[in-house]
C-alpha positions, 0 to 999 in steps of 0.5 A: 500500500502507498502510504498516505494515501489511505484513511484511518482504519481504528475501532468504531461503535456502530449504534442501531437506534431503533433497537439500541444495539450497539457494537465495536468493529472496525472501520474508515468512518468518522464521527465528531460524536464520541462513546466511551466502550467497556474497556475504558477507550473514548471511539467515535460512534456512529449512529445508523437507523437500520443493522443486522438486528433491526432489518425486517428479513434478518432482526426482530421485526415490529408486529403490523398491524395487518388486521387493520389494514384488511379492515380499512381496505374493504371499509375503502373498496367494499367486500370482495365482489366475486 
């Protein structure tokens, strides 16, 4: 590798806000924003809406309310015709 040339690669914690994970890995992201992890070292942290743990195929999926978009469909468009 050239040097100079490549970001930092050090350690950042990831925060899932939806379901508040919260993990250390690596990285080349930058944060003004910083935690303090278990091991006592300050990292950046860097705030994400969607991970592994709240995406709807792979995480824990929220409860839909699917009977009340049934109702208000045939409320809206009437009972099935045939």
């Amino acid at each position: 590798m050239k040097p100079g040339i490549h970001p930092e690669y050090r350690p950042v914690v990831f925060r899932d806000n939806s379901v508040g994970l919260v993990f250390l890995t690596r990285s080349t992201l930058t944060s003004t924003a910083t935690i303090e992890w278990e091991d006592g070292n300050t990292c950046p942290v860097i705030d994400v809406e969607i991970s592994s743990a709240s995406h709807p195929y792979t995480g824990k999926t929220r409860l839909l309310d699917t009977a009340g978009r049934v109702e208000r469909f045939q409320r809206r468009y009437g009972t099935n015709p045939h």
